[in-house]
Kinemage of the C-alpha trace (Angstrom):
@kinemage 1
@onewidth
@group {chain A} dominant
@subgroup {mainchain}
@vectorlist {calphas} color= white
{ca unk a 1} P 0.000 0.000 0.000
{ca unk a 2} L 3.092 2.471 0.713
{ca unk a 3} L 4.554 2.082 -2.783
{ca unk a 4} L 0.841 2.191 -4.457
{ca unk a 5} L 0.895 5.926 -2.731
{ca unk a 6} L 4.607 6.584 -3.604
{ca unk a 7} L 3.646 5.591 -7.332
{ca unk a 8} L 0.907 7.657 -7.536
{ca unk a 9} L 2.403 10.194 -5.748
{ca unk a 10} L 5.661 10.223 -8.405
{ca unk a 11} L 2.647 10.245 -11.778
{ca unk a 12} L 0.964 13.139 -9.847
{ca unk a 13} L 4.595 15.154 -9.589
{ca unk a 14} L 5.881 13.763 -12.796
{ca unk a 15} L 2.811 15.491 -15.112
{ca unk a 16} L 3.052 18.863 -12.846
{ca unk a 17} L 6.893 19.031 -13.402
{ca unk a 18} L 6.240 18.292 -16.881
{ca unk a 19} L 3.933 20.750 -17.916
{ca unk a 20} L 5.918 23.924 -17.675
{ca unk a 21} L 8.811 22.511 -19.681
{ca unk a 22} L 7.161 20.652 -22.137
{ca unk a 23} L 4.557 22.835 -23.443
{ca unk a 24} L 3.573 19.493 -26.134
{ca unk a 25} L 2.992 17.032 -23.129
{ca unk a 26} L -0.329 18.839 -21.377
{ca unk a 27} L -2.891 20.340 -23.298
{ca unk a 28} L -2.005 23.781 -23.757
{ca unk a 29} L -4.901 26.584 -22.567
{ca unk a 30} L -3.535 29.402 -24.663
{ca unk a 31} L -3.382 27.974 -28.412
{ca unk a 32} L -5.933 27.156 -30.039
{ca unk a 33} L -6.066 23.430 -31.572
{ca unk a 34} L -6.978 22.682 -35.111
{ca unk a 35} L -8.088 18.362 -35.763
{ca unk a 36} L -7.156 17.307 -39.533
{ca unk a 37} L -7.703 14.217 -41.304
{ca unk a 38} L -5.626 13.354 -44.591
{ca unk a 39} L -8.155 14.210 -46.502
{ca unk a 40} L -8.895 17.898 -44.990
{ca unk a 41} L -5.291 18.655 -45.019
{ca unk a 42} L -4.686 18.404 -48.653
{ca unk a 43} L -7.947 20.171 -49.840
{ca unk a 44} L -6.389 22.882 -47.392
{ca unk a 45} L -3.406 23.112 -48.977
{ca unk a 46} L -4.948 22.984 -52.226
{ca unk a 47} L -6.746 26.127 -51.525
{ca unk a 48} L -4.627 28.073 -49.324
{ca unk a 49} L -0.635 27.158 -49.942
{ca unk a 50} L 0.584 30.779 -51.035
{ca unk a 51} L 3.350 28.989 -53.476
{ca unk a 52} L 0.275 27.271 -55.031
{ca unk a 53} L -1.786 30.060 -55.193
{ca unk a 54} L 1.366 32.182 -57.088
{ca unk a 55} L 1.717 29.885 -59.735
{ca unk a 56} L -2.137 29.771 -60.384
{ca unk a 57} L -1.377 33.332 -61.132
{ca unk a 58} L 0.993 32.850 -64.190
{ca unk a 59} L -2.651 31.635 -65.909
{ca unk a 60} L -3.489 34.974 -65.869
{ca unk a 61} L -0.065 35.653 -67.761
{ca unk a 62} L -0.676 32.844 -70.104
{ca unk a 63} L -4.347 33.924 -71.132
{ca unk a 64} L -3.116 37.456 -71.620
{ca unk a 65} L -1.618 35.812 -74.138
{ca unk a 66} L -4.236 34.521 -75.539
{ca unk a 67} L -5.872 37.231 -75.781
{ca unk a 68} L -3.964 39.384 -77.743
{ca unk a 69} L -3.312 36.762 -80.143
{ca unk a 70} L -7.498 36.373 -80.888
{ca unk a 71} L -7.181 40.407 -81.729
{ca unk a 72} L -7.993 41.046 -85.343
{ca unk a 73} L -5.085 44.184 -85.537
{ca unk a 74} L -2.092 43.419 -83.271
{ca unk a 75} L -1.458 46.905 -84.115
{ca unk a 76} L -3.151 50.119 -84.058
{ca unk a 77} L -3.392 52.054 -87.122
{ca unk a 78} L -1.654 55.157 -88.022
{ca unk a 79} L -2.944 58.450 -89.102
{ca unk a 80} L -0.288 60.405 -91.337
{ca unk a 81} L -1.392 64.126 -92.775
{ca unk a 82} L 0.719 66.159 -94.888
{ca unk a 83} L 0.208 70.025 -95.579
{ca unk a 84} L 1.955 72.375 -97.582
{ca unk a 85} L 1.301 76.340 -98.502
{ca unk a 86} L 2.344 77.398 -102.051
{ca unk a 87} L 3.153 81.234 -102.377
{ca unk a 88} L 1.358 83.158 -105.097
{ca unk a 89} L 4.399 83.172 -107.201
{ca unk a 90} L 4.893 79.886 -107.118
{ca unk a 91} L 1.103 78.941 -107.171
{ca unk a 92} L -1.899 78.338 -110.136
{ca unk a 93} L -2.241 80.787 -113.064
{ca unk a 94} L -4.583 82.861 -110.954
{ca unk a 95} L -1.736 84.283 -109.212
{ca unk a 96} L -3.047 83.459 -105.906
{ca unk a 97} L -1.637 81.203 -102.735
{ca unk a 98} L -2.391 77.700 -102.032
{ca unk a 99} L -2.723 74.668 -99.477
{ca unk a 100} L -2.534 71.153 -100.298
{ca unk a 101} L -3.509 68.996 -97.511
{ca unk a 102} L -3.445 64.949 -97.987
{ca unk a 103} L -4.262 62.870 -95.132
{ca unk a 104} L -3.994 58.521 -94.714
{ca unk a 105} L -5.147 56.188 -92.538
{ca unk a 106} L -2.832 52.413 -92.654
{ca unk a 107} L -3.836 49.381 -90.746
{ca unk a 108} L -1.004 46.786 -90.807
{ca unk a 109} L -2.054 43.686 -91.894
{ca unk a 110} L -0.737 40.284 -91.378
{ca unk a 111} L 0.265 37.773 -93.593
{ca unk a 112} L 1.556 34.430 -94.557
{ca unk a 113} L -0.579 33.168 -91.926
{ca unk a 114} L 0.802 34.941 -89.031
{ca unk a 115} L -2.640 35.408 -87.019
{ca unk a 116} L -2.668 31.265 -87.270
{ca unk a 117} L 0.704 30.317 -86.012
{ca unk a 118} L -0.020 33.409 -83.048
{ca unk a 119} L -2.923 31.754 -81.955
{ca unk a 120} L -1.692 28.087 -82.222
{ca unk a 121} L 1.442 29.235 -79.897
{ca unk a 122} L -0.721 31.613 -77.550
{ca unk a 123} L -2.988 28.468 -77.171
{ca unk a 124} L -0.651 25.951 -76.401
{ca unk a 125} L 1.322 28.383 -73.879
{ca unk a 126} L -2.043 28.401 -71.935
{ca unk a 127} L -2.196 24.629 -71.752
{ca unk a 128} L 1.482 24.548 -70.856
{ca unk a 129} L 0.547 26.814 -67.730
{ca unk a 130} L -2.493 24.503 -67.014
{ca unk a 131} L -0.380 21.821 -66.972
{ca unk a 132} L 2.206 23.643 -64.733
{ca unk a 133} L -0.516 24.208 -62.183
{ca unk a 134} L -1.673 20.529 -61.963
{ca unk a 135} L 1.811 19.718 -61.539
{ca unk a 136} L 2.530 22.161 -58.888
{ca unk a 137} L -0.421 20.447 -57.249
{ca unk a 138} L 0.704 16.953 -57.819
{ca unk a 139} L 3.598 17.807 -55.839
{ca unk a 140} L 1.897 19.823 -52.935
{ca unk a 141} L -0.081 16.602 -52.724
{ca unk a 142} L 2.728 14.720 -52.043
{ca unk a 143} L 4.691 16.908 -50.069
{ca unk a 144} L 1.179 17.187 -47.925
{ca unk a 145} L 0.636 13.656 -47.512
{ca unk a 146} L 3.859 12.968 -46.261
{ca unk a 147} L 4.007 15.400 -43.684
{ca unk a 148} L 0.406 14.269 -42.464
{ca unk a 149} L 2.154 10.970 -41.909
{ca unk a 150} L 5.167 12.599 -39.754
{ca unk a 151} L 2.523 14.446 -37.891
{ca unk a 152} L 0.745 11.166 -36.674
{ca unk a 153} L 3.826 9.430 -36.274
{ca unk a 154} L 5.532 11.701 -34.106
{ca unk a 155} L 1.922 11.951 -32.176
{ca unk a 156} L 1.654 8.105 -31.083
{ca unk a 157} L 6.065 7.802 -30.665
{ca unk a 158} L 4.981 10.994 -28.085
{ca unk a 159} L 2.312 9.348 -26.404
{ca unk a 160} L 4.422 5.818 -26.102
{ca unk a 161} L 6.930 8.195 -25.005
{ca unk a 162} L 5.014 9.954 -22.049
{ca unk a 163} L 4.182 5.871 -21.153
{ca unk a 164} L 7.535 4.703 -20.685
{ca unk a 165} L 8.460 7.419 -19.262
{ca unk a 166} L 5.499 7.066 -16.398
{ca unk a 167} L 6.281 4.161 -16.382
{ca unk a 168} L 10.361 4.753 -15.556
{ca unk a 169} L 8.711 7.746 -13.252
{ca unk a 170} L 7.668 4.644 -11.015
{ca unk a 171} L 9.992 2.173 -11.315
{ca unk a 172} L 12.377 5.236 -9.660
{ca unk a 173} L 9.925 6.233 -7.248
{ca unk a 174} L 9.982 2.047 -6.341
{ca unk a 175} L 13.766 2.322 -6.143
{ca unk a 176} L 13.918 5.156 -3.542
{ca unk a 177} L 11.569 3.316 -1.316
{ca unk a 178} L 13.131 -0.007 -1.182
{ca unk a 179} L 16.977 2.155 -1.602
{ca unk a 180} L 15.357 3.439 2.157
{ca unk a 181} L 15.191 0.157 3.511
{ca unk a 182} L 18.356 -0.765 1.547
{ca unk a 183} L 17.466 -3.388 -0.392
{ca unk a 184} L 19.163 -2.122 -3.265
{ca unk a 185} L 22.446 -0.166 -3.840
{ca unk a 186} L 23.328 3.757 -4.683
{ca unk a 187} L 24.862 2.428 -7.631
{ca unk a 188} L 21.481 0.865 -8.667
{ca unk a 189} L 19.302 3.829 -7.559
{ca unk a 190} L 22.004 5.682 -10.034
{ca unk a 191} L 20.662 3.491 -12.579
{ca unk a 192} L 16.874 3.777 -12.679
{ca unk a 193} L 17.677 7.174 -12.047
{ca unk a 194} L 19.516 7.410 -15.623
{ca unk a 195} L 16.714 5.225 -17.091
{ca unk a 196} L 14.296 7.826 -16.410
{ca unk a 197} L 16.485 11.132 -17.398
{ca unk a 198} L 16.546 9.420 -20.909
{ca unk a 199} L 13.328 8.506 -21.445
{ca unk a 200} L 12.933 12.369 -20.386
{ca unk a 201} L 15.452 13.191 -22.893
{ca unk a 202} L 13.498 10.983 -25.922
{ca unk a 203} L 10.414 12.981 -24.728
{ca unk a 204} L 11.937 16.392 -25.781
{ca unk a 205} L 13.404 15.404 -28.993
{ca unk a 206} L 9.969 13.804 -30.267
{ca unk a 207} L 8.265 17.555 -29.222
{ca unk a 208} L 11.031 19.230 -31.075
{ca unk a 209} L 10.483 16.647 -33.650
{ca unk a 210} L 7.019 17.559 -33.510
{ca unk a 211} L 7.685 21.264 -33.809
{ca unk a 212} L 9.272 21.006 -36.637
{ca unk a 213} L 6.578 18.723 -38.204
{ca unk a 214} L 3.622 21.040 -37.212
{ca unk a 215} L 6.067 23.836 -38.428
{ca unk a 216} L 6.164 22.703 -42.192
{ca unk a 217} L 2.810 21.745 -42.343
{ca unk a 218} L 1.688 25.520 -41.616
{ca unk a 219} L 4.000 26.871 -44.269
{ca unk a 220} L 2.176 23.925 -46.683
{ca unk a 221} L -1.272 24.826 -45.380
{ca unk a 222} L -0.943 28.597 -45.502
{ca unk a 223} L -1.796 29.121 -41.983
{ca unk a 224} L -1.373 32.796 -40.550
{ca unk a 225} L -2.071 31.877 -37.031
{ca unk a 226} L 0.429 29.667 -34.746
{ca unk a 227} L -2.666 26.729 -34.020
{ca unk a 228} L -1.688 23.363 -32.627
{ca unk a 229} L -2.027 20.481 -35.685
{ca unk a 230} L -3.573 17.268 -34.488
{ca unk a 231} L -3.398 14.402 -36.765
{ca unk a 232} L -6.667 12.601 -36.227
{ca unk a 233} L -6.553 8.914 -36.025
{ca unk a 234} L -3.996 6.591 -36.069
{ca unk a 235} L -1.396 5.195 -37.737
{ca unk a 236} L -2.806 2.997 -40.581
{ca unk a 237} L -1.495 -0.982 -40.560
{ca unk a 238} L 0.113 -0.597 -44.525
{ca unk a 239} L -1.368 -3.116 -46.648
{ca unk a 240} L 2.232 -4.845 -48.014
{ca unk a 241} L 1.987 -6.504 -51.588
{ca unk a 242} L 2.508 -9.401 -49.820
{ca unk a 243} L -1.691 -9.262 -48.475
{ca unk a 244} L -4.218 -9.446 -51.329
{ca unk a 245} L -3.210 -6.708 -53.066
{ca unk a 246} L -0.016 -6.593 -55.514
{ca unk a 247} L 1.479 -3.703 -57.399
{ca unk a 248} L 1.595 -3.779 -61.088
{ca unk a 249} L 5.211 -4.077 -62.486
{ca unk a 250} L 7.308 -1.124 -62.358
{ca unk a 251} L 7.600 -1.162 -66.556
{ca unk a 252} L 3.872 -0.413 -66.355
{ca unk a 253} L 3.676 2.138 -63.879
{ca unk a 254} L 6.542 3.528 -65.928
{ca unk a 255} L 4.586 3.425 -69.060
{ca unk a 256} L 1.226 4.735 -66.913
{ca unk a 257} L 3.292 7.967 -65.566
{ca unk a 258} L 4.618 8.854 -68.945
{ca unk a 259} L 0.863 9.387 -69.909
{ca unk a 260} L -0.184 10.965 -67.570
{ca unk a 261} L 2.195 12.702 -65.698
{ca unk a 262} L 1.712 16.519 -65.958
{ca unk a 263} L 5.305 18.049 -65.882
{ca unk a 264} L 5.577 15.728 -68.873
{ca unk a 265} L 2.764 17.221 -69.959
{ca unk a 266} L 4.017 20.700 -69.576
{ca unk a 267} L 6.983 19.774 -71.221
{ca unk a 268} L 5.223 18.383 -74.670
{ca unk a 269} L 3.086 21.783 -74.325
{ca unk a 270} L 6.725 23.949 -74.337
{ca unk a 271} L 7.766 21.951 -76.991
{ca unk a 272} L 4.788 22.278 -79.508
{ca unk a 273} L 4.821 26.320 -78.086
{ca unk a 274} L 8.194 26.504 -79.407
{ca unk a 275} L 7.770 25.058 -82.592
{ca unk a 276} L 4.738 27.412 -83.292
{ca unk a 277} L 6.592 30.256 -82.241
{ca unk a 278} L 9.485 29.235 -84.756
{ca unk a 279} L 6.562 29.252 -87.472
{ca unk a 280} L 5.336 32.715 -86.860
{ca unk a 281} L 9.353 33.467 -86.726
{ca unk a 282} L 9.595 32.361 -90.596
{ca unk a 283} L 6.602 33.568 -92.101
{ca unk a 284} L 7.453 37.068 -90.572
{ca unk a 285} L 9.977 36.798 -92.985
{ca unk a 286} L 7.886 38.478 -95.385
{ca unk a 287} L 7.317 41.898 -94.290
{ca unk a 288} L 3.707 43.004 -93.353
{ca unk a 289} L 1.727 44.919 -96.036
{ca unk a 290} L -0.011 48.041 -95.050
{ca unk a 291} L -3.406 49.128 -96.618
{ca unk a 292} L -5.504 51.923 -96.291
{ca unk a 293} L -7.496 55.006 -97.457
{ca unk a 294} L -6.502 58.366 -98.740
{ca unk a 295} L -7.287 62.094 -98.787
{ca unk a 296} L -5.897 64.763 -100.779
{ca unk a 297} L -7.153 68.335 -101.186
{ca unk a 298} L -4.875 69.544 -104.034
{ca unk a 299} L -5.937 73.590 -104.458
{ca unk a 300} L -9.602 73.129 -105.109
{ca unk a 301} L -9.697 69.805 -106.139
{ca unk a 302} L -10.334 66.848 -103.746
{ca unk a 303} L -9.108 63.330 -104.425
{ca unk a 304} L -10.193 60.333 -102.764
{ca unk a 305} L -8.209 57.338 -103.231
{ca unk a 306} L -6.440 54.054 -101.430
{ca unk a 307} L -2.795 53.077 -99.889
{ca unk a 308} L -0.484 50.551 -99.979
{ca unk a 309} L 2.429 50.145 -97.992
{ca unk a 310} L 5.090 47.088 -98.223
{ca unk a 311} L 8.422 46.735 -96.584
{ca unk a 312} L 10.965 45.407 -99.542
{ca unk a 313} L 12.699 42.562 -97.207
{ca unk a 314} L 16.327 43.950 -98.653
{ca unk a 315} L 18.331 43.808 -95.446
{ca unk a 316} L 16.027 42.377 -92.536
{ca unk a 317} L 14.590 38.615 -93.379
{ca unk a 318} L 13.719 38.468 -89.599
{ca unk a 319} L 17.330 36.015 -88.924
{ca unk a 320} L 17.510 36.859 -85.684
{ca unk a 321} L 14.216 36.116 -84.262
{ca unk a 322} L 14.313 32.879 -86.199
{ca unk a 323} L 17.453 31.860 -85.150
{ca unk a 324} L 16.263 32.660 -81.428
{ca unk a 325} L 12.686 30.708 -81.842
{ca unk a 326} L 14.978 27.825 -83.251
{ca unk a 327} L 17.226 27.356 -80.295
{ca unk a 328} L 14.486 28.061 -77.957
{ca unk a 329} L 12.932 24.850 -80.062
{ca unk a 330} L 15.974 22.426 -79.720
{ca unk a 331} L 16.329 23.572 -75.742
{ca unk a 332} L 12.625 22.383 -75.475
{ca unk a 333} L 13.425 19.057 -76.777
{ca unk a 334} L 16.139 18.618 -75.005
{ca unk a 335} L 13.938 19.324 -71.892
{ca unk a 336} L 11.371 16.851 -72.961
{ca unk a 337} L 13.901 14.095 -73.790
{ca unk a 338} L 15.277 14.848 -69.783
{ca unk a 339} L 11.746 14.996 -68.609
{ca unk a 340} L 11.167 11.443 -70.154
{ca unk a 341} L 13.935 10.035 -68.533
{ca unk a 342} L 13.538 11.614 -65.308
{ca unk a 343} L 9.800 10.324 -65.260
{ca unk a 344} L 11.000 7.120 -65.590
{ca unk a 345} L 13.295 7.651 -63.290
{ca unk a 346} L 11.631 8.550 -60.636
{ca unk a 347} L 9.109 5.969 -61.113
{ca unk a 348} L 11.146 3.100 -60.548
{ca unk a 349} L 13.723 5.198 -57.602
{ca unk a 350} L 9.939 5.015 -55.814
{ca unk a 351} L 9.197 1.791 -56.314
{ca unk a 352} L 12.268 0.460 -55.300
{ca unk a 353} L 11.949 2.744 -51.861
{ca unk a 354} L 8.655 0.783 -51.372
{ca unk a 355} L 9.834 -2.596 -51.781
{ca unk a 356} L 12.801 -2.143 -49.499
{ca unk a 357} L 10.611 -0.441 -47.193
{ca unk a 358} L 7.788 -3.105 -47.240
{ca unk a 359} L 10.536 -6.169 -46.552
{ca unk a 360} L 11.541 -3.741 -43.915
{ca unk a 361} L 8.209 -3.855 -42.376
{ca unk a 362} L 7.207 -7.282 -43.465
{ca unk a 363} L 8.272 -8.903 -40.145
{ca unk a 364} L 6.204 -6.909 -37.749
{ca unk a 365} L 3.113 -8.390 -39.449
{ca unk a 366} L 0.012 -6.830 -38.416
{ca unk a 367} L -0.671 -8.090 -34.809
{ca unk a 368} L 3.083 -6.921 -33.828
{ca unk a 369} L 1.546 -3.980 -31.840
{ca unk a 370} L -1.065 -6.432 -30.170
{ca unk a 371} L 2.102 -8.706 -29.432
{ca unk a 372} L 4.062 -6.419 -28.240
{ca unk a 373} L 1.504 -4.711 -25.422
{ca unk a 374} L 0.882 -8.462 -23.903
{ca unk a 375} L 4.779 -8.939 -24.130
{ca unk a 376} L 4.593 -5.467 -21.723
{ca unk a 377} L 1.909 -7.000 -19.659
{ca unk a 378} L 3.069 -10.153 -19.114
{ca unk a 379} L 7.179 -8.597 -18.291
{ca unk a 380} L 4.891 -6.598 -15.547
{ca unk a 381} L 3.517 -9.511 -14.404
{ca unk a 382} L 6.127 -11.136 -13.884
{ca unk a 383} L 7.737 -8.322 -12.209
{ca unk a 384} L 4.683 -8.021 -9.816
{ca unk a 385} L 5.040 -12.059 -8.885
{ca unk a 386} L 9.123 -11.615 -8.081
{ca unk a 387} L 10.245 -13.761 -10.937
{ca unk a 388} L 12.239 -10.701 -12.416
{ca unk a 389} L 13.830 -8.101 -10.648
{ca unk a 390} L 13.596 -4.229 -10.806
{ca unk a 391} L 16.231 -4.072 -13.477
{ca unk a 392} L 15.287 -6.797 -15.516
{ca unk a 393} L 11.842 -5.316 -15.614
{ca unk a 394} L 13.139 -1.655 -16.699
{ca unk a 395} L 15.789 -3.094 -19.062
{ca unk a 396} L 12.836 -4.916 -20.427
{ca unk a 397} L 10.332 -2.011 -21.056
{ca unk a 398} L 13.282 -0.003 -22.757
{ca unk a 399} L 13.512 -2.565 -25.104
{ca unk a 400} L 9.981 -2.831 -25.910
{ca unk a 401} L 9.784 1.183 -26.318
{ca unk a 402} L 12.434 0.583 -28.808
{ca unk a 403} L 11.006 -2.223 -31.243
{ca unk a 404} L 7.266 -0.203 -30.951
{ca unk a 405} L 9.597 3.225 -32.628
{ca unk a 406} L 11.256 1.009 -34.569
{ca unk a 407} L 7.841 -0.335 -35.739
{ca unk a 408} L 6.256 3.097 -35.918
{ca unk a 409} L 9.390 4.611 -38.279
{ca unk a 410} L 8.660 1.642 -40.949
{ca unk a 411} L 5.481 2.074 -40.728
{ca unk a 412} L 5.722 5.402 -41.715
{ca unk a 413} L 8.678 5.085 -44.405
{ca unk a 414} L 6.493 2.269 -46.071
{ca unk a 415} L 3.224 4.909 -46.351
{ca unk a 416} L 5.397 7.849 -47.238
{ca unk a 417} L 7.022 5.518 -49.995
{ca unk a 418} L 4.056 4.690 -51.168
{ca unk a 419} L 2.587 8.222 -51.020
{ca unk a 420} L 5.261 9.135 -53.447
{ca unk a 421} L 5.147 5.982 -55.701
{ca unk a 422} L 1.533 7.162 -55.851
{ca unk a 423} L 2.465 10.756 -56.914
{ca unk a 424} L 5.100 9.725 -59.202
{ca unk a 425} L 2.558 7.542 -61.078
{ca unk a 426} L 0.309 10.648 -60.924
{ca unk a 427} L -2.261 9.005 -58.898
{ca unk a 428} L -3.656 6.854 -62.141
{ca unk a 429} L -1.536 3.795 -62.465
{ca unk a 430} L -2.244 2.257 -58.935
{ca unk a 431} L -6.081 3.336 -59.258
{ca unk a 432} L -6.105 1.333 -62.595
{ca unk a 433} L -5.100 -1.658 -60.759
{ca unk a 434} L -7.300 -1.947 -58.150
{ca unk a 435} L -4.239 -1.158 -55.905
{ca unk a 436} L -4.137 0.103 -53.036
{ca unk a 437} L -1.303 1.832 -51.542
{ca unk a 438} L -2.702 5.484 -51.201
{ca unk a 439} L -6.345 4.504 -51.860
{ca unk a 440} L -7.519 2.748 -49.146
{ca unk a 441} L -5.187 4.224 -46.429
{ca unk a 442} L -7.038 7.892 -47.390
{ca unk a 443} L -9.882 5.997 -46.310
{ca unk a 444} L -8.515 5.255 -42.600
């Protein structure tokens, strides 16, 4: 009954001494907490992330574009008027002064089918951007997802954490009682002593890992205010390829992602923009014509009549605008052939970082947590009943902490590797196969 109330009495001083230094371990009263599921968090950051929102902005650029290219006139036209004064000596037989006034209008007119290649490259440019945007998403998604998956990592290694430490809390407050009646030495006092400053010590670096965690995921989520994140739920049991499910082979997802992938996209888009642009380049090489109407007032007599104005392409065939459009044009390709191969790529890096980190998972097996809470409970036991000493008993819950982290951090390397096999694939290819890696752990 005395070390019942010493326990107790060692929780009850253990969460009060806790509470100023570790702000994460007791519910804070000042900041406001803000719950998130997987799913909440990435429409979140789909609306609010301020790099995001930025690049959505370049559509504006894009459809400028467009714009000006569905104009009729990409000029304006230009009003000329010429006036002279001839003095009576120099003037008509009637010995009197004159004006002559002759005025033009010319509208610049396009040709060789200019207006056509503007368009096609103004239209393209827009889908580029589009394309740009979904990728920019694709990879907030990811980013997102994995950071979710820190967040509720960190959340249960914190609250194992807090139990072994509790738990270390009275196994030290046992020690001082029965170091009082000298059953056990200074020497082994010093010991669960130094059990229980480093179970302290993993406390603090999981809230500092946690910090940092809740950290990025306000920079992803656009939050102005400094809220607590709580991942809800729990850390979802991975369904391995080795269950029901298998992944398709890493030639198709390779083949899926280079169809669908939208930086690859983008990258066909530049190409084709280029190649229009290199069109409009060469038929620019003919100069534009200008056409209009005419004016004259010549003494008393008024003329009405038509102009035409065309540039004789002596000296200026437009070179150096073509020769610009056509190595903007082979850089473009050579940016698509890289994009192709990086694609592929990064398919298969991914899907090689899931396999290794599904065999390093595969012997927990899904029941490991069970097991490993009735290993806990039956070490107490046998703690209780004097068939293991105090040592024994605290050497044995410090490895059990261990193998649950080391549980928890493949765990979460196999979901993050499949988050990003998933966003490599551009979350098609695994839907296509009924596959589930991203899928059905939303769904948790």
């Amino acid at each position: 009954m005395k070390w019942q109330r010493t326990v107790s009495f060692g929780v009850i001083f253990l969460f009060l001494w806790l509470e100023p230094w570790f702000p994460g371990v007791a519910v804070s009263r000042d900041l406001q907490s803000l719950s998130l599921t997987l799913t909440s968090v990435i429409e979140q950051a789909l609306q609010n992330n301020p790099d995001l929102k930025a690049k959505r902005h370049t559509l504006g650029i894009a459809l400028g574009r467009v714009q000006q290219a569905e104009q009729v006139f990409q000029d304006n036209p230009r009003l000329s008027v010429d006036a002279d004064s001839r003095h009576r000596k120099f003037s008509t037989p009637t010995g009197r002064s004159a004006t002559d006034v002759e005025v033009r209008l010319l509208q610049e007119i396009e040709i060789a089918g200019q207006p056509r290649h503007r368009r096609e490259a103004a239209t393209k440019n827009l889908a580029q951007a589009e394309w740009s945007v979904a990728d920019a998403e694709r990879r907030l998604r990811l980013e997102v997802t994995q950071a979710f998956y820190e967040l509720l990592a960190l959340q249960e290694k914190i609250a194992a954490q807090k139990q072994v430490l509790a738990t270390q809390e009275e196994l030290l407050q046992a020690g001082l009682t029965r170091f009082e009646r000298g059953d056990i030495s200074v020497l082994e006092l010093d010991t669960l002593r130094l059990d229980r400053d480093r179970a302290q010590n993993d406390l603090v670096n999981r809230e500092n890992e946690r910090v940092l965690a809740e950290t990025r995921l306000h920079l992803l989520l656009g939050l102005a205010d400094s809220a607590l994140l709580t991942a809800v739920g729990t850390l979802p049991v991975p369904a391995t390829s080795q269950g029901k499910d298998k992944l398709l082979p890493v030639e198709t997802l390779e083949t899926c992602a280079s169809e669908q992938r939208p930086d690859l996209k983008a990258a066909q888009l530049a190409s084709e923009t280029r190649e229009a642009e290199l069109h409009l380049a060469q038929a620019r090489r003919i100069p534009n014509i200008a056409l209009g109407p005419l004016y004259k007032l010549d003494n008393k007599d008024q003329v009405i009549g038509g102009t035409l104005s065309l540039p004789l392409p002596l000296f200026n065939r437009n070179q150096p605008e073509i020769t610009t459009a056509l190595a903007n044009l082979e850089v473009s390709r050579t940016e698509l052939a890289a994009r192709e191969r990086m694609v592929r790529q990064e398919v298969h890096a991914a899907y090689t970082r899931l396999q290794l980190a599904e065999q390093r998972l595969a012997p927990y097996g899904k029941t490991y947590l069970d097991n490993l809470t009735q290993s806990v409970a039956f070490a107490q036991k046998a703690y209780e009943a004097g068939e293991i000493n105090i040592f024994e008993f605290s050497s044995a819950l410090d490895r059990f902490g261990q193998t649950r982290l080391r549980y928890l951090d493949a765990a979460l390397a196999y979901l993050q590797a499949a988050a990003e096999l998933d966003a490599q694939s551009s979350f098609h290819c695994l839907d296509k196969s009924g596959s589930t890696t991203q899928g059905k752990q939303n769904e948790n």
